[in-house]
Residue, then its C-alpha position, 0 to 999 in steps of 0.5 A: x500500500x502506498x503512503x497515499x492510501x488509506x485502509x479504505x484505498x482513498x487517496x490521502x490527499x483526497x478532500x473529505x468531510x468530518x464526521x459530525x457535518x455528515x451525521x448531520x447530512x445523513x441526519x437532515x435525510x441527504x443519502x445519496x453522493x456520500x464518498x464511501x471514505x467518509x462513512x468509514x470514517x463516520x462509522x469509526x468515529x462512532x465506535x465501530x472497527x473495521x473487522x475484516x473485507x471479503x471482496x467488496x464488503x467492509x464488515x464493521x463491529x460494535x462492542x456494544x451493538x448487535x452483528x455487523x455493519x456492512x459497508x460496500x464501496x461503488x467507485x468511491x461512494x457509498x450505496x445510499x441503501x446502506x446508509x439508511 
């Protein structure tokens, strides 16, 4: 992995949003154009950790949440049905 690559295969240098101004976004029901790097940034920030990827799915855990989030990245955005 390259030094510009994060664990999400985004580009360092890429602009992204913090994860408080796109809980709000996601909060005021604005689903679709959020970057899939975002979301995962969204969903550490609340507490889940990147358990493991199987081919395009990003499975994320909560100590204190029930079974997965399951996460997919389609050419860099997340898939608005996953989100809400």
């Amino acid at each position: 992995m390259s030094g510009l690559a994060s664990a999400h295969g985004v580009d360092s240098r890429a602009r992204w949003v913090k994860p408080e101004k796109l809980l709000e976004r996601l909060a005021a029901g604005s689903f679709h154009n959020v970057a899939f790097a975002d979301l995962c940034r969204l969903a550490e920030a609340l507490g889940f950790r990147l358990d493991r990827v199987r081919g395009s799915h990003h499975l994320y855990v909560h100590l204190r949440a029930p079974g997965r989030l399951d996460l997919q990245d389609r050419k860099g955005k997340a898939k608005p049905y996953q989100i809400w």
